[in-house]
C-alpha positions as CSV (number, residue, x, y, z in Angstrom):
1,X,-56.0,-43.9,45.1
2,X,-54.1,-42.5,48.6
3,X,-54.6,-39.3,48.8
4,X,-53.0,-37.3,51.9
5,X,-53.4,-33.9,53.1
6,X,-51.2,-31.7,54.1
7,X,-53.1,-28.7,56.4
8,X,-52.0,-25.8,58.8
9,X,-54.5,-27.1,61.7
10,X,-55.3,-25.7,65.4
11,X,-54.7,-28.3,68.4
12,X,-58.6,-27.9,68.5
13,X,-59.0,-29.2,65.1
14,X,-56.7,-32.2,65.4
15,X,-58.5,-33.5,68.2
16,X,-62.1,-33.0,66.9
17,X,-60.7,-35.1,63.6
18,X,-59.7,-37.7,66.1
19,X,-62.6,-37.9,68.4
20,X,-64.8,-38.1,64.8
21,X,-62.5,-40.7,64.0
22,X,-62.7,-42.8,67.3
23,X,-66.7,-43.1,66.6
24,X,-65.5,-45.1,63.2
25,X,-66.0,-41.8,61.0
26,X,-63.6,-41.6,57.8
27,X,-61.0,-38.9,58.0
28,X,-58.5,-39.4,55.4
29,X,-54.8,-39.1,55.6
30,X,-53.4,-35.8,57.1
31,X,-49.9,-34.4,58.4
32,X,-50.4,-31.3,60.1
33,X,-48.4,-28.3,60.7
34,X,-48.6,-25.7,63.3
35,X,-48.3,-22.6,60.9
36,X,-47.9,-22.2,57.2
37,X,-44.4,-20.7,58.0
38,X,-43.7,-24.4,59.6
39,X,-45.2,-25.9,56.5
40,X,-42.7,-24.3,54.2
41,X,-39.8,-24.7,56.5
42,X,-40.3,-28.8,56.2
43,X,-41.7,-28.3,52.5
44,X,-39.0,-26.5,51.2
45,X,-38.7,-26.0,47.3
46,X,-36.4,-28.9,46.6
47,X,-38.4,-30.9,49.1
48,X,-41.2,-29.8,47.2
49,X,-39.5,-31.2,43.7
50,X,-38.8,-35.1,45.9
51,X,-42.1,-35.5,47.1
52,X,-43.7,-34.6,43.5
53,X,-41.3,-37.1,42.0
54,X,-41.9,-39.4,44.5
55,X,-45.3,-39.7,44.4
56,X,-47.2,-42.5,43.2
57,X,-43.3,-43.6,42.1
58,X,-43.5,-46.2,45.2
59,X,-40.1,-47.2,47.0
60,X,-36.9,-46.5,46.0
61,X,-33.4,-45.7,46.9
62,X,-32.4,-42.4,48.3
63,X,-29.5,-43.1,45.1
64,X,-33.1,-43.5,43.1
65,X,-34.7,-40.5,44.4
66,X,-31.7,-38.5,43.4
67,X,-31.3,-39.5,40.4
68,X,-34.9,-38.7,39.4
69,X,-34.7,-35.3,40.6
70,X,-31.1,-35.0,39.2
71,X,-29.5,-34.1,42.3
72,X,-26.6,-35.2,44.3
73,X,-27.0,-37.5,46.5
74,X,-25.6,-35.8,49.3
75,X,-28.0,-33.3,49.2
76,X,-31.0,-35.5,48.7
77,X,-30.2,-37.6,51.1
78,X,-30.9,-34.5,54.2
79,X,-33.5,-33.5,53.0
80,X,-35.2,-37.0,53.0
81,X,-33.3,-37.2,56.5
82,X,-35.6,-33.9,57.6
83,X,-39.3,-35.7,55.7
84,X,-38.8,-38.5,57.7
85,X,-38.2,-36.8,61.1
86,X,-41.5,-35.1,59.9
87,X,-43.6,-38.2,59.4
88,X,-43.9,-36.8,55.3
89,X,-41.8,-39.9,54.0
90,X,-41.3,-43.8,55.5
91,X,-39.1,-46.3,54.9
92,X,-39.8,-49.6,54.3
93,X,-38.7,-53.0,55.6
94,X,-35.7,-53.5,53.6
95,X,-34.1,-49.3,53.9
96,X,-36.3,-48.0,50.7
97,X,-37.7,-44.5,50.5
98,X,-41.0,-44.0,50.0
99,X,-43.7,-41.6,49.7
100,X,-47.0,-43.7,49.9
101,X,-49.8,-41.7,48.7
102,X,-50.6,-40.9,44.5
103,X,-52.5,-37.7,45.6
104,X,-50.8,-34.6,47.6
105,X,-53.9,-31.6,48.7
106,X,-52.5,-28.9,50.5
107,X,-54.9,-26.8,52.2
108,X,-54.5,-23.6,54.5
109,X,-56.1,-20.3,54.2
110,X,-53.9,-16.9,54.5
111,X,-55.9,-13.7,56.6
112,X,-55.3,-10.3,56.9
113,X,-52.9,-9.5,59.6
C-alpha cells in the first residue's frame, strides 16, 4: 500500500528528512507545503473531492476523472492543471492522470496566535 503525506513542514525539517534519507533511512512519501493556508489554496474543496476519487483508482483520463466526480470537464481539467504544477498528481507515459498512492495522511498542527 502507497501511502503519501501531505505536511505543512519548516525548510529545517525538509532537509533533516533528507539528510536521514541520504544515510539509507526510510522516509515515506511527502509533498510539503509552506503553511496550511498554502495547503488549502492547492487542496481546494473540489480538489479535495479528485484526489479522494482518485485514489487508489490508478490512471485515467481527465474525461474519466470528471466523470467520476460528476463535473465538467472544463473545470476538472484546471484544477488537475494546478495538482500537477504542485507535484500532487503525474501523468503517465501515454497522457493519463494519475494519483499514485491508495493512502492520503495529512498532518499539521494549528497554535495559538
Amino acid at each position: 500500500m502507497r501511502t503519501v503525506t501531505l505536511e505543512v513542514s519548516t525548510r529545517e525539517k525538509i532537509n533533516r528528512r533528507f539528510l536521514r534519507a541520504f544515510e539509507d533511512e526510510p522516509q515515506g512519501t511527502f509533498i510539503s507545503f509552506e503553511s496550511p493556508e498554502l495547503l488549502f489554496k492547492v487542496i481546494s474543496g473540489k480538489r479535495w473531492d479528485l484526489l479522494k476519487t482518485m485514489t487508489g483508482a490508478g490512471p485515467m483520463t481527465i474525461r474519466e476523472a470528471a466523470r467520476r466526480v460528476r463535473r465538467d470537464v472544463k473545470g476538472v481539467h484546471g484544477d488537475v492543471q494546478a495538482l500537477l504544477k504542485a507535484g500532487i498528481l503525474q501523468k503517465t507515459d501515454k497522457g493519463l492522470i494519475v494519483f499514485p498512492f491508495d493512502v492520503v495522511h495529512v498532518d499539521f498542527m494549528l497554535k495559538a496566535a
